[in-house]
TIBAMI-284103 format. One record per residue (C-alpha): residue number from 1; residue in three letters; x, z, y. Coordinates in nm, 4 decimals. Layout:
BEGIN
NUM Ala X Z Y
...
//
This chain:
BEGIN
1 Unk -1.2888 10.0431 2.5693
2 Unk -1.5240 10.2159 2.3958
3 Unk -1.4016 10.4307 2.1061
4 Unk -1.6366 10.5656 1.7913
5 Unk -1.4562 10.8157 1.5589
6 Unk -1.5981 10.7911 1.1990
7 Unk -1.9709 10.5944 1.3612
8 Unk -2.2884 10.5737 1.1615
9 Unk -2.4080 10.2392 1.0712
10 Unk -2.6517 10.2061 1.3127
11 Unk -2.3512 10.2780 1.6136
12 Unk -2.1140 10.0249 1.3767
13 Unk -2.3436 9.8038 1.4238
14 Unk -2.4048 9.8225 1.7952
15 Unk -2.0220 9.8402 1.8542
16 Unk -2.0051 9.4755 1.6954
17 Unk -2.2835 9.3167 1.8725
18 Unk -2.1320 9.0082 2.1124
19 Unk -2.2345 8.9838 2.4506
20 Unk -2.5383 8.7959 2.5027
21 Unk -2.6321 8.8751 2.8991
22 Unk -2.8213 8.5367 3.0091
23 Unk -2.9203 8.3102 2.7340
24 Unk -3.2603 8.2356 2.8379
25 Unk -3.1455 8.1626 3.1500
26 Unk -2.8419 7.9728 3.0662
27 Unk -3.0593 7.7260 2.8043
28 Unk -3.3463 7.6491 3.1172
29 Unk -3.0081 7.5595 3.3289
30 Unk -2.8327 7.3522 3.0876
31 Unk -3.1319 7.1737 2.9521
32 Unk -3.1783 7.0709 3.3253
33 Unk -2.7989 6.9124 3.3482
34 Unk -2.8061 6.6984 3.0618
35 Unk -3.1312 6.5825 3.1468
36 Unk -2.9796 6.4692 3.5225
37 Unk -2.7010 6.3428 3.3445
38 Unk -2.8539 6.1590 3.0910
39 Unk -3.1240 5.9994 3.3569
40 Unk -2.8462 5.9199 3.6381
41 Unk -2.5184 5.8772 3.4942
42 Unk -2.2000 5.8729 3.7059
43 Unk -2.4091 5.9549 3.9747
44 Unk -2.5278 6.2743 3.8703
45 Unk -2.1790 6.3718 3.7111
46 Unk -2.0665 6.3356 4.1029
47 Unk -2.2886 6.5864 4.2378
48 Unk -2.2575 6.8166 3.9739
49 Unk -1.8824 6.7434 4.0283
50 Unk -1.9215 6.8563 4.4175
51 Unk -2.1683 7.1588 4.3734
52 Unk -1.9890 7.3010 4.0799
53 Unk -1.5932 7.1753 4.1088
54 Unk -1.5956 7.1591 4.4723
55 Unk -1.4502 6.8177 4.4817
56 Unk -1.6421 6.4937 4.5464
57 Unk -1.5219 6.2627 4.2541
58 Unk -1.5470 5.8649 4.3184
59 Unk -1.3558 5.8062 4.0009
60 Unk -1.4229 5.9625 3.7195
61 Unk -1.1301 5.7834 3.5263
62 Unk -0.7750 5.9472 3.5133
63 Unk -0.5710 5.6253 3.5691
64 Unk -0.2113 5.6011 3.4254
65 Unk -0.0497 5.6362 3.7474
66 Unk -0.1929 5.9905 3.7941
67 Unk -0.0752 6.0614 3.4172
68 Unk 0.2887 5.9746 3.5206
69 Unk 0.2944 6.1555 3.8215
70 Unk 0.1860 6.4426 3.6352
71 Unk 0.4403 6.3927 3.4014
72 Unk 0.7202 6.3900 3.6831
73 Unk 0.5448 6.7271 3.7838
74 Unk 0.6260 6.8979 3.4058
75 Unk 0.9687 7.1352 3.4273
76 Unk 1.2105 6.9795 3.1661
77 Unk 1.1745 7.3211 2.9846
78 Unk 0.7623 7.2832 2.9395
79 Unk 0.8169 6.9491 2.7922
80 Unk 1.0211 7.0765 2.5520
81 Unk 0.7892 7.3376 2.4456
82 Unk 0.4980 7.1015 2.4521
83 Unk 0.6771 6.8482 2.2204
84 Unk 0.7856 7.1632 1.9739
85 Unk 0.4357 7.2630 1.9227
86 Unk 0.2938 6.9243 1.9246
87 Unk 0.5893 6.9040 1.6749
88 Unk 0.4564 7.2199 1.4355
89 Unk 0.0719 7.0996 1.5197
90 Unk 0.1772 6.7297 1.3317
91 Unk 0.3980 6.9105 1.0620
92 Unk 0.0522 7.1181 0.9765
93 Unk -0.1625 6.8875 0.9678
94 Unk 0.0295 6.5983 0.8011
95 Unk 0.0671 6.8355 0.5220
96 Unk -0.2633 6.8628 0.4712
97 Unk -0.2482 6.4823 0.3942
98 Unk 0.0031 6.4814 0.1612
99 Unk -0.1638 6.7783 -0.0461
100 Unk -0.4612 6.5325 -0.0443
101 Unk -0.2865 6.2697 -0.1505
102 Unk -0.3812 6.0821 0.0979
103 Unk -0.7233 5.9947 0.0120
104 Unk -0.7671 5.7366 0.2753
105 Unk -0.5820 5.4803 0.1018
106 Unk -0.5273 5.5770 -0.2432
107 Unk -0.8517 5.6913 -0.3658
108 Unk -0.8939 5.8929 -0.6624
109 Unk -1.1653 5.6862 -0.9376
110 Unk -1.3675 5.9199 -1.1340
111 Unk -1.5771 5.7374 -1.4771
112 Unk -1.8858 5.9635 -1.5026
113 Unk -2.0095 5.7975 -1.7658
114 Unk -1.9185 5.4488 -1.9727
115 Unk -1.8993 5.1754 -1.7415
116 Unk -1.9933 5.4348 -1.4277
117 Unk -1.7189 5.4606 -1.1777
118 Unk -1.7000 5.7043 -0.8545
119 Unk -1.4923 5.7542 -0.6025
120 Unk -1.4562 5.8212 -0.2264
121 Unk -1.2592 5.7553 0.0770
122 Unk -1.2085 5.9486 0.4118
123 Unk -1.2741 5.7181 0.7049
124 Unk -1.1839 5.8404 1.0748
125 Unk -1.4779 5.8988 1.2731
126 Unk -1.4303 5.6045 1.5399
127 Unk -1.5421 5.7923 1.8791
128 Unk -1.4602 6.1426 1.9687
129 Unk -1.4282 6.3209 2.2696
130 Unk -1.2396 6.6542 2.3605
131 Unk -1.3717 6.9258 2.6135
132 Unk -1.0706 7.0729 2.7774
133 Unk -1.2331 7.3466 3.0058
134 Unk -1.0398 7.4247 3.3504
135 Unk -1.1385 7.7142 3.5451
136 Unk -0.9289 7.9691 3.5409
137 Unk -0.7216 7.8650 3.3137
138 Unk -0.5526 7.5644 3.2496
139 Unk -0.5724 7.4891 2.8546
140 Unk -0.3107 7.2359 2.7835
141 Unk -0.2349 7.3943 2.4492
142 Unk -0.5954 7.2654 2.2874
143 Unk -0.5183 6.9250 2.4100
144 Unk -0.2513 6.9191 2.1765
145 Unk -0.4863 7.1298 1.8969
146 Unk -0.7538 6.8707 1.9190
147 Unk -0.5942 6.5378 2.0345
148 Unk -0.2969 6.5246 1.7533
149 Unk -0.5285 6.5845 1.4175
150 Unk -0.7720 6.3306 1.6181
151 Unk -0.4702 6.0761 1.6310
152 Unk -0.3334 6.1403 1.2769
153 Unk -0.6759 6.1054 1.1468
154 Unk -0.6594 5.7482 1.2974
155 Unk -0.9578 5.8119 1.5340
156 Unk -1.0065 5.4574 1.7398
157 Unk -1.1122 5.6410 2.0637
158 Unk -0.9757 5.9315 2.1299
159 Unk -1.1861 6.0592 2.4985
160 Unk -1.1219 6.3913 2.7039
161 Unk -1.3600 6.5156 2.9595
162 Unk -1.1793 6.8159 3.2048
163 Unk -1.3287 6.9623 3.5097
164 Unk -1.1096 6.8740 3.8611
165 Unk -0.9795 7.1308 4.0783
166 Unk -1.1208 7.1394 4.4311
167 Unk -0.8570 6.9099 4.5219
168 Unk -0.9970 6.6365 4.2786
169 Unk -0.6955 6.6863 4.0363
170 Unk -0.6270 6.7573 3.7149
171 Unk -0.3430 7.0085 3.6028
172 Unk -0.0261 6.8252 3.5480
173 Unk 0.0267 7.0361 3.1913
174 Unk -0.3411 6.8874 3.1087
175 Unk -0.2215 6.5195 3.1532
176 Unk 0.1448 6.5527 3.0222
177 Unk -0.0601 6.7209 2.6770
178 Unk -0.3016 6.4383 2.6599
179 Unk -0.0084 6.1829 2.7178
180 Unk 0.1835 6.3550 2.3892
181 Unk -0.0941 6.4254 2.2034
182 Unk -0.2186 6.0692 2.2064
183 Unk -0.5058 6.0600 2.4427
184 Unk -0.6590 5.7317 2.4836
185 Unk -0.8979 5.8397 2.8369
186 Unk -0.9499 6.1407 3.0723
187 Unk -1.2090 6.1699 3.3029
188 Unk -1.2830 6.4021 3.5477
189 Unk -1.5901 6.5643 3.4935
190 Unk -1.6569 6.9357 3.3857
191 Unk -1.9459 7.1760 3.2153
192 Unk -2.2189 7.0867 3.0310
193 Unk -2.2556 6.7866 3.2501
194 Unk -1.9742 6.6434 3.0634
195 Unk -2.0844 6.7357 2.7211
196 Unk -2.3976 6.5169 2.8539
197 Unk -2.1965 6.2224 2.9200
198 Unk -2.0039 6.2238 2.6008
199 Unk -2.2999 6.2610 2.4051
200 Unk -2.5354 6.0322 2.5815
201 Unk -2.2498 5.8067 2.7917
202 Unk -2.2418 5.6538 3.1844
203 Unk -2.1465 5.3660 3.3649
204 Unk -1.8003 5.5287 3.3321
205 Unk -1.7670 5.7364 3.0274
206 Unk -1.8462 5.5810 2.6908
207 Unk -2.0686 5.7969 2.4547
208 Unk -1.8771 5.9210 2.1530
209 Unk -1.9634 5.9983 1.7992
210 Unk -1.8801 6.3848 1.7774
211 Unk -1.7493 6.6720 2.0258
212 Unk -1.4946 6.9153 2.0083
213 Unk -1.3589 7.1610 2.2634
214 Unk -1.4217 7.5512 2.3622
215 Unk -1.6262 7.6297 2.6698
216 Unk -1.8273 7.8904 2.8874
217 Unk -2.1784 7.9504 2.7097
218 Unk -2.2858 7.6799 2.9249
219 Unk -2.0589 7.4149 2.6999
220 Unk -2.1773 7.6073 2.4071
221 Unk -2.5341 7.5762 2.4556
222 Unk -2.4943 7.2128 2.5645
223 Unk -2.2655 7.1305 2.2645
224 Unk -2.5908 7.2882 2.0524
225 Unk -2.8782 7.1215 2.2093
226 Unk -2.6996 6.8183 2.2136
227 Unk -2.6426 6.8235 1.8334
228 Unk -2.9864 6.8137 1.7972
229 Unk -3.0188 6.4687 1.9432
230 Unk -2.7846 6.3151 1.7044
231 Unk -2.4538 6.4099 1.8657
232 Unk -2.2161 6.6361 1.5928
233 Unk -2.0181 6.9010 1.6915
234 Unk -1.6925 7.1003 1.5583
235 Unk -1.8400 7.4418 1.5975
236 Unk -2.0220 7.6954 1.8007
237 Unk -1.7499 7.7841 1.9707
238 Unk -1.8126 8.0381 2.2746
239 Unk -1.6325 8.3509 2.4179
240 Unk -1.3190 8.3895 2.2862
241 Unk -1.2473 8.7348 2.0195
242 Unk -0.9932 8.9351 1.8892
243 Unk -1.0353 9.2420 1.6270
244 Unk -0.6923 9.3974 1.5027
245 Unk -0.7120 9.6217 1.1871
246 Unk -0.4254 9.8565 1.2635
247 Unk -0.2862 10.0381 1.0168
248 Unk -0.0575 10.3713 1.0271
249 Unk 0.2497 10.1080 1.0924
250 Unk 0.1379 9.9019 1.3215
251 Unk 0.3190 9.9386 1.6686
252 Unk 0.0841 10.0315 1.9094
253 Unk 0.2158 9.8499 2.2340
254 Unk 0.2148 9.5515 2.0250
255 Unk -0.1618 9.6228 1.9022
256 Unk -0.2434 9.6787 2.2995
257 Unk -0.0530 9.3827 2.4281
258 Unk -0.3135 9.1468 2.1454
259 Unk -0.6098 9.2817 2.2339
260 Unk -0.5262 9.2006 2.6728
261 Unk -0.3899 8.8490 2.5394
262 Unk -0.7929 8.7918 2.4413
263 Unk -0.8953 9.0126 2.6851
264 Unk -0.7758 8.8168 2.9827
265 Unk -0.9160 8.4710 2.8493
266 Unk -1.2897 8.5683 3.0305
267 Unk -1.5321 8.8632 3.1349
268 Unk -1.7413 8.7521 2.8140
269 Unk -1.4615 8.8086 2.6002
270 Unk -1.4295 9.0930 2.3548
271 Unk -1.1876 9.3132 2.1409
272 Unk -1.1995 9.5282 1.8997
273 Unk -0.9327 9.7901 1.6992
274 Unk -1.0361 9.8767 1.3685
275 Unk -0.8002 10.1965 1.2296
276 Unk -0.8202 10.4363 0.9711
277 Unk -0.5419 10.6467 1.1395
278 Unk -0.7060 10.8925 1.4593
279 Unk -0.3279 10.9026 1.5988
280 Unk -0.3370 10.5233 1.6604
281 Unk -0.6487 10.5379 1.8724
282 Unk -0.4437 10.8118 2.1480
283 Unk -0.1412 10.5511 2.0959
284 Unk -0.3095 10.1993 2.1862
285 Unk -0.5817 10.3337 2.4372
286 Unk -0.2548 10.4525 2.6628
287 Unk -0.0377 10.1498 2.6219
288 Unk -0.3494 9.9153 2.6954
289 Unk -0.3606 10.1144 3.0487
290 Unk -0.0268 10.0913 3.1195
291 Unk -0.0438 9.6856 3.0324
292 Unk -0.3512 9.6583 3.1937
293 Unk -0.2129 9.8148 3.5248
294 Unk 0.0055 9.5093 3.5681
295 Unk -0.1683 9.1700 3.4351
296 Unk -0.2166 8.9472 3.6753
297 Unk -0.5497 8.9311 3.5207
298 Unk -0.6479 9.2915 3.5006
299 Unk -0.9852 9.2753 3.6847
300 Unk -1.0781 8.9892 3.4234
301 Unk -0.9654 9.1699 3.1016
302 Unk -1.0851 9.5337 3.2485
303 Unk -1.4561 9.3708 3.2536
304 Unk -1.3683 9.2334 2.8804
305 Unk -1.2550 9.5922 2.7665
306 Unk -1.6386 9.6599 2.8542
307 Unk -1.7526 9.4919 2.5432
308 Unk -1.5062 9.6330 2.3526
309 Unk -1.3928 9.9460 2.0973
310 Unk -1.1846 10.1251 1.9084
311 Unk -1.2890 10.2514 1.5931
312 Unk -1.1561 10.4945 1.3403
313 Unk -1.2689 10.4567 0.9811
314 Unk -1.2688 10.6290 0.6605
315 Unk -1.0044 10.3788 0.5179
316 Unk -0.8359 10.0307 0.5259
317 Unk -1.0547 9.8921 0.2841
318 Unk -1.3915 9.9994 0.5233
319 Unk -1.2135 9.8626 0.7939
320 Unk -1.1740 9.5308 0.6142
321 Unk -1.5295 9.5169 0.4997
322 Unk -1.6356 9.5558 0.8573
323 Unk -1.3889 9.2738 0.9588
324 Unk -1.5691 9.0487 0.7245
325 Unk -1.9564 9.1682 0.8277
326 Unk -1.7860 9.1068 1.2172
327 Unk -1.5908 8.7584 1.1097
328 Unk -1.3894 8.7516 1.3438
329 Unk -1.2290 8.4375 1.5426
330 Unk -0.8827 8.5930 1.5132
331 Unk -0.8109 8.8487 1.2896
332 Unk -0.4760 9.0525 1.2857
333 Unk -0.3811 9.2379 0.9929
334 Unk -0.0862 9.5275 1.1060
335 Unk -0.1269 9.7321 0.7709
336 Unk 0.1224 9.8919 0.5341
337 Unk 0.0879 9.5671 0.3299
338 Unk -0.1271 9.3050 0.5115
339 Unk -0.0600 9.0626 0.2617
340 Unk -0.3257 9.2629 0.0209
341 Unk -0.5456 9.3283 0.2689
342 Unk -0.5381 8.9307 0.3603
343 Unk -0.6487 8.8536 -0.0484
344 Unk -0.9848 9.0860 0.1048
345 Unk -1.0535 8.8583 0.4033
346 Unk -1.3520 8.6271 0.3754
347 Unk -1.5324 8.5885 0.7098
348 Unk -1.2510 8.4983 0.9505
349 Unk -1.1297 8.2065 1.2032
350 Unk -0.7739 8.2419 1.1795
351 Unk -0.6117 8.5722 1.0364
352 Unk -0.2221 8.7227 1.1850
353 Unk -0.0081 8.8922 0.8921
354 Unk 0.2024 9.1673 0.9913
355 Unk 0.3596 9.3647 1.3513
356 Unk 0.4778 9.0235 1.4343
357 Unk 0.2696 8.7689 1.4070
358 Unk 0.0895 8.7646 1.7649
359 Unk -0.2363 8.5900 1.8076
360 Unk -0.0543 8.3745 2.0599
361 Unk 0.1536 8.2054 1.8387
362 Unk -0.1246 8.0620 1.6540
363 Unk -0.2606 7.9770 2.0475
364 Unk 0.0655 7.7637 2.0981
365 Unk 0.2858 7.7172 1.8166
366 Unk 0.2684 7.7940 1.4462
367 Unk 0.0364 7.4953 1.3871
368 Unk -0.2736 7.5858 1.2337
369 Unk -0.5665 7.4633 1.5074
370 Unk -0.6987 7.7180 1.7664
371 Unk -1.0347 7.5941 1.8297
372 Unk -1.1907 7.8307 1.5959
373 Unk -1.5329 7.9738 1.5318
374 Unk -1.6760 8.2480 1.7748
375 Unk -1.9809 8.4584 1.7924
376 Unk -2.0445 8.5957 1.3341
377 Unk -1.9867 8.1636 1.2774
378 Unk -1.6699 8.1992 1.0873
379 Unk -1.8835 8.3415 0.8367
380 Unk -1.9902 7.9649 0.7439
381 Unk -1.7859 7.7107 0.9836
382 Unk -1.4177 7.6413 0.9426
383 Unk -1.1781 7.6107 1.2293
384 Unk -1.0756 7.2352 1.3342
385 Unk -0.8997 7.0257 1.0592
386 Unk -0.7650 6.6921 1.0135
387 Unk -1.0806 6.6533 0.7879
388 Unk -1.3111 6.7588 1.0954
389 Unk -1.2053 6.4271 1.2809
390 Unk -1.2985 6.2133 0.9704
391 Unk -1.6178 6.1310 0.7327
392 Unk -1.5580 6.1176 0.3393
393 Unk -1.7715 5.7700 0.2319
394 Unk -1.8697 5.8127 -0.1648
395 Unk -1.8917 5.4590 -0.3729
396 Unk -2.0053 5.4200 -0.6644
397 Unk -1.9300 5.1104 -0.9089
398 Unk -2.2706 5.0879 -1.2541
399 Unk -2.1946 4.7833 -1.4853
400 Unk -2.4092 4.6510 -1.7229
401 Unk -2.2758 4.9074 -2.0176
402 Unk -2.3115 5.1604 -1.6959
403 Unk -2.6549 5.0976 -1.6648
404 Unk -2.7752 5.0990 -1.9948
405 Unk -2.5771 5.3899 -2.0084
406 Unk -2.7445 5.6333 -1.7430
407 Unk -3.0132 5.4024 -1.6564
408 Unk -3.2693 5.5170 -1.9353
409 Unk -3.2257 5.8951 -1.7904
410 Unk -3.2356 5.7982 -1.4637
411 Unk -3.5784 5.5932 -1.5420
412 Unk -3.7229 5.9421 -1.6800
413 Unk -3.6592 6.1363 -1.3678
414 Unk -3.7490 5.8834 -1.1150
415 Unk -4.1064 5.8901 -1.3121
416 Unk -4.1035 6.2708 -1.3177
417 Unk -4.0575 6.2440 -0.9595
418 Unk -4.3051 6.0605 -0.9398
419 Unk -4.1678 5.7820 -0.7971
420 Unk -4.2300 5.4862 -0.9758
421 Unk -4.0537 5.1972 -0.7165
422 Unk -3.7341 5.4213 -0.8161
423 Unk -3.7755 5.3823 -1.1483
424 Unk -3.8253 5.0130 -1.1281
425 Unk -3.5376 4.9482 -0.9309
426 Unk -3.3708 5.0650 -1.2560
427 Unk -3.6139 4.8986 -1.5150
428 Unk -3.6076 4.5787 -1.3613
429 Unk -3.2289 4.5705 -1.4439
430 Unk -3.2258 4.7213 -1.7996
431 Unk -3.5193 4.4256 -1.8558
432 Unk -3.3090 4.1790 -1.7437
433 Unk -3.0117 4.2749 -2.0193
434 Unk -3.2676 4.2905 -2.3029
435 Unk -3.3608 3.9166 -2.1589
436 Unk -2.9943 3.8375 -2.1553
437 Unk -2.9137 3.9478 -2.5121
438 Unk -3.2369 3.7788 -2.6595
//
């Protein structure tokens, strides 16, 4: 890791940048897949299946007998962890409904004016599909962060696309999620090939309303060029980041032990330490290379620590401005008092309070979703709610004291406008009282 004592803003600045190697050449290769997909269908999801996955796929449909033999494959003591966080996922979200008052059913009628009534009602958005990406890594826990708000939302069809191994199957921790979290159908298909068949559909794999799921860049930039035909999105969500403000009581193993946990997740990745105390900088940088020495993934989280830094600042407060300019996907706060610092945050994904809260309890098990925005987003998008599975549908009730009400202003700036079939639609019906009353 890099580390900047005190930097300029220009070298700030730098330090923050993302990694962007490849774009052109990722957008000319992905605009090329979903073009194949969306020409050929299952039969271009096969070869893409064979040339990238290694495995020649003649159904792309996870059946139910491969989800119970996965099931039978799940140790007794994963199950019960998947059900607990499935468990704390539910008890989150649910919340969120009650708090609402559960708008769905009971909405809330607003008179604007006499004889104007408003109102809305959330309505479940009736196709989505999940991207659950494989590789080197097999992400069980977002099936459970994206299928169970999808479910309790009331979603009708709930789809999940997931790359096969080179043996044509799908992790057994993949299925058993999807099977708890309420998955209606999992196909085996991978990349931005499969964003291309949610979004456009095949013989096998129904098209769906909106898309949610992390990726490579290659999902990413399919997820975006998609959205431009008409196919919504969660988020840009790309390579996963980290940035821990650590104060002069923050422990530094634990500081060193978050930033590998997003370190290992891909070469693209990136971490950064923000301190105001010199001392912590010698601290961390020597426990991260003794954890480094024995991760399993150390030549994948050594190439992350390339894109990453440590740096010292005047004070806690500069160090959470630049944690806002940066807005972070995670965000832990290991400060004196990270509760004050926290009333400072407004540009972040998902923020950690305190020496214990590890980013990797918010991966698995406090609740709150982990499919979060990446790449400076977080300074506009939201991570994945309940309300990101729905719609909110506004009605609107005008009776005749309504009209007359609001309909002689509304004549006025429909004519303003300049648009006088506006203002007629309005007239017409104000005529038709005076005609009624005379």
């Amino acid at each position: 890791m890099r580390k900047l004592l005190y930097p300029g803003a220009a070298e700030l600045a730098a330090a923050l940048e993302r990694p962007s190697a490849g774009n052109r050449e990722i957008d000319l290769k992905v605009r090329e897949i979903l073009s194949a997909v969306k020409g050929g269908g299952d039969a271009a999801l096969r070869a893409f299946s064979e040339r990238f996955d290694g495995f020649a796929v003649t159904s792309l449909r996870v059946e139910a007998a491969d989800i119970e033999q996965a099931e039978r494959e799940v140790t007794p003591a994963l199950k019960k962890a998947i059900q607990s966080a499935a468990s704390n996922i539910e008890k989150f979200h649910l919340a969120a409904i009650r708090s609402a008052g559960d708008n769905r059913t009971i909405p809330e009628v607003t008179v604007t004016a006499p004889g104007v009534r408003c109102w809305y009602r959330d309505s479940p958005i009736e196709k989505v599909g999940l991207y659950i990406p494989g590789g080197t890594a097999p992400l069980f826990s977002t099936v459970l962060m994206l299928g169970i708000p999808a479910r309790l939302a009331g979603c009708r069809d709930i789809l999940m696309c997931t790359p096969p191994g080179s043996d044509g199957k799908i992790n057994p921790l993949i299925l058993y999620a999807a099977k708890v979290a309420g998955v209606n159908a999992i196909f085996r298909a991978g990349g931005a090939q499969a964003i291309a068949a949610m979004a456009y559909g095949t013989e096998s794999i129904p098209a769906v309303y909106k898309i949610f799921g992390p990726g490579n860049r290659y999902v990413t930039r399919a997820k975006e060029l998609v959205q431009l035909e008409g196919t919504a999105i969660d988020m840009p969500a790309g390579p996963s980041e980290l940035m821990v403000i650590a104060g002069r009581t923050a422990i530094p193993a634990f500081v060193a032990a978050d930033l590998l946990s997003q370190a290992e997740h891909g070469t693209d990745s990136q971490v950064i330490m923000l301190t105001d105390s010199r001392q912590m900088i010698t601290l961390v940088e020597k426990e991260t290379e003794l954890q480094l020495a024995i991760l399993p993934r150390k030549d994948i989280a050594a190439q992350s620590l390339g894109n990453s830094s440590m740096i010292l600042l005047e004070s806690e407060d500069k160090c959470i401005e630049t944690a806002n300019r940066y807005a972070p996907e995670h965000l832990i706060i290991a400060t004196p008092d990270p509760m004050r610092a926290a009333e400072q945050v407004t540009s972040a994904g998902s923020v950690f309070l305190g020496n214990f809260s590890s980013e990797s309890t918010g991966d698995y098990m406090t609740g709150p979703n982990h499919t979060l925005p990446t790449g400076g987003f977080a300074r506009s998008f939201s991570g994945v709610t309940l309300g990101s599975f729905m719609k909110r549908i506004f009605f609107q009730e005008v009776t005749a004291e309504g009209i007359q009400t609001i309909g002689p202003d509304t004549v006025l700036m429909a004519e303003a406008e300049m648009l006088r079939a506006h203002a007629a639609a309005v007239s017409v019906r104000l005529k038709y009282i005076d005609d009624e009353k005379n």
